[in-house]
N, C-alpha and C positions, 0 to 999 in steps of 0.2 A: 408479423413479427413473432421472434418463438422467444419470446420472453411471455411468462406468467406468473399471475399473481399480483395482488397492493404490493406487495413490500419491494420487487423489482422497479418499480417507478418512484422508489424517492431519492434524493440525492445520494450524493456518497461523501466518506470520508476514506481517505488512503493515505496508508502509512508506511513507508520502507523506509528498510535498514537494512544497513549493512552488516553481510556474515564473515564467517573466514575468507582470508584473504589478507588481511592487511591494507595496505593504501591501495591495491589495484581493486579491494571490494570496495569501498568507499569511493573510489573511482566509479565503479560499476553503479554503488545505488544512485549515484546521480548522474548517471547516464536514463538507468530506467526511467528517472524523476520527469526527467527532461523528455525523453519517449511518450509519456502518458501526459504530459501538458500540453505536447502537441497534437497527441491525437485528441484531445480534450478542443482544444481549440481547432483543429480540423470540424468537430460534430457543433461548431458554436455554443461549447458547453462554456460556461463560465466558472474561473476558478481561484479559488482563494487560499493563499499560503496561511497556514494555522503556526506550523513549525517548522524551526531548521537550524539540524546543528552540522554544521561544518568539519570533515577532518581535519585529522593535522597539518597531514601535503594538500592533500586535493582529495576532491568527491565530496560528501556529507557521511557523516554516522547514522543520519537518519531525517525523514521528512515526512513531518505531514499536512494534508493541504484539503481543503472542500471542493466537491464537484456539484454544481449545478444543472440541471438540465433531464430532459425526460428521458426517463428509465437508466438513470447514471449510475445506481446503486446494482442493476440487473444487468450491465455491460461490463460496469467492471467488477463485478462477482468471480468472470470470465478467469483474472490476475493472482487469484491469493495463492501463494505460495513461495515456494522458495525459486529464482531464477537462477540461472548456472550459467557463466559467460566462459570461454576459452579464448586466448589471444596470448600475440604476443606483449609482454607487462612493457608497459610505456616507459615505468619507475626504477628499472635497474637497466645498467650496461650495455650487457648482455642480451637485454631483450628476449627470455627466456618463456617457453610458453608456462602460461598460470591459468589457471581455475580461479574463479570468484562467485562468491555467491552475496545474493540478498534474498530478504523476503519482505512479499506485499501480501497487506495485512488493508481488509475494505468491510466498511459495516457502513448499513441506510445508518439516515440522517435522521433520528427519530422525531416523528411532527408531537407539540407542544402538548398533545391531548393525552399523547401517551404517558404514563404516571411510572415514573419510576423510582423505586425509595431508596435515599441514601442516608446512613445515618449519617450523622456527623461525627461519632466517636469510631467510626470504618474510615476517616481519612486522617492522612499527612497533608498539609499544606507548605511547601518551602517556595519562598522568591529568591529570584536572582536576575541577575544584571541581562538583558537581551544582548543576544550577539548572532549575526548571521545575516544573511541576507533579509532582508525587509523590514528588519526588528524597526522601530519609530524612537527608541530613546537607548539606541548601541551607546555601552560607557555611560552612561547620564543615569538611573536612574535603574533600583530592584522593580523592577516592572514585569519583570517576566516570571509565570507562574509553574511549579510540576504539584499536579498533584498525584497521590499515591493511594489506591482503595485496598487497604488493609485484607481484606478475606478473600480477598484474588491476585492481589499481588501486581495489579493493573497501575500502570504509569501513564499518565498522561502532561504534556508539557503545551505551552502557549506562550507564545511570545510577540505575537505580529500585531497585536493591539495598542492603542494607543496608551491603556490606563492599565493599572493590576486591577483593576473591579475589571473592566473589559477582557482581560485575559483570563481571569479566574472563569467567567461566564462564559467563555467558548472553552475551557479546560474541560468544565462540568459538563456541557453538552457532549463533547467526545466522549469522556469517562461512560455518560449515561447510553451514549449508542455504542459502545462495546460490552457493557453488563447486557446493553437488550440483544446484542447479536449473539452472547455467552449460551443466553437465555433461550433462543429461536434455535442455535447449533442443536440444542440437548431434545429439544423435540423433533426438529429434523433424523436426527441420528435413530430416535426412538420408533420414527414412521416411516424412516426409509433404510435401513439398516443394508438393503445390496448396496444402494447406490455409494453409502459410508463407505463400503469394504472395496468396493471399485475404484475409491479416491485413496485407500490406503494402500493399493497395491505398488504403484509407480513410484517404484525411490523414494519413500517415504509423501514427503510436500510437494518433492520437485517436479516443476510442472512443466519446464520449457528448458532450452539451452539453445545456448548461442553461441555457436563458434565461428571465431574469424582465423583461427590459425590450426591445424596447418592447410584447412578447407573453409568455405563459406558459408555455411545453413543455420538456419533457424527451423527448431523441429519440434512441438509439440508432443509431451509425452504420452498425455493421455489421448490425444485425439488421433495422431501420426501424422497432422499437417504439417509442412514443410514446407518452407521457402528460400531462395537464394540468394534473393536481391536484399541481403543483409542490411544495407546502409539507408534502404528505402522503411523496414520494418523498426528501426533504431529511430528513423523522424520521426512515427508514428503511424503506420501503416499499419495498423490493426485489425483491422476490421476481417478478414480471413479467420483469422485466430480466434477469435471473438466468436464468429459465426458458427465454424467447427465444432468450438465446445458447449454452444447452445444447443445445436443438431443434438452431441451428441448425451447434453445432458435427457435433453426433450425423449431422446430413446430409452434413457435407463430408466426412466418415471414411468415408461410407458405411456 
């Protein structure tokens, strides 16, 4: 397997949202949502919805959800970025072609041993009412938690719990493996500075696109894998993609 390193074999956390676009990107982020829970359940990973807020038509603003399973954090590492879908928009008329974007955003799952310090005068705490798919008390009850870490500007939200103590306690666990991935970036960056500039050249974040209109591919920017059978890589057919940018990280570390 060309995955290395602890920190590749622990779980994941993953997060998209939806970018410009309008209702055809919030369409889009929960297309991908739906993409990575099947290939999640293709690998018998196991997965848990954290968050979900629903658009106003259709799709989600944004999701995030737990991955369990070996080396879940180091496969979907493969993901972070911004995706670029092309089609024709389901949402108007016309059926005119549209650009959408989202971006996924994935950090390990950090284990209990790791110490991370938050102050308590570094957050916001605000509840509010669950809404979305799987919430446990939709309408009934402020049970849903965001929290806000003041010196980063970091949000995090929970709502799939049964209690607000219960949702506050997986809020905090997110909040705390995004400060440690914050944390792992800047020493990365500092010890591997080509591989950084390699990841900055391609469009900025964007890492993939997906066009169904007025052609069919799916093309990988940084690796130049490509595939055609669009509808098969949209159930979850990843594993190409996946493997590409492993290859082709494992080359730039040398």
């Amino acid at each position: 397997m060309l995955l290395g390193g602890e920190n590749d074999a622990r779980n994941a956390i993953i997060a998209i949202n939806a970018g410009a676009g309008g209702t055809d990107a919030q369409d889009w982020a929960e297309m991908l949502l739906r993409m990575y829970l099947r290939w999640a359940e293709r690998r018998g990973f196991r997965t848990e919805m954290i968050d979900y807020q629903p658009g106003e038509e259709a799709g989600i603003k944004s999701a995030t959800f737990r991955v369990e399973g070996d080396y879940a954090y180091g496969l979907f590492s493969s993901e972070v970025g911004v995706h670029r879908l092309v089609r024709q928009s389901p949402f108007n008329s016309g059926q005119s072609r549209e650009t959408s974007f989202a971006s996924v955003f994935v950090t390990p799952e950090i284990d209990e041993e790791v110490q991370i310090e938050i102050l308590d005068k570094d957050l916001r705490v605000d509840t509010y009412r669950s809404t979305g798919a799987g919430g446990q008390h939709i309408n009934t009850t402020d049970s849903a938690v965001r929290i806000t870490h003041i010196p980063t500007g970091i949000v995090v939200t929970c709502q799939n719990q049964r209690s607000q103590h219960q949702n506050r306690d997986v809020a905090m666990k997110v909040l705390k493996s995004r400060l440690y991935e914050i944390e792992m970036a800047k020493k990365r960056a500092e010890s591997d500075k080509l591989a950084e500039s390699k990841r900055d050249i391609s469009f900025g974040s964007q890492i993939r696109n997906y066009v169904l209109h007025p052609y069919r591919l799916v093309k990988d920017v940084r690796t130049k894998h490509e595939r055609t059978d669009v509808d098969a890589v949209l159930d979850g057919d990843l594993d190409s993609f996946i493997r590409e940018y492993l290859i082709e990280k494992s080359r730039s570390l040398g």
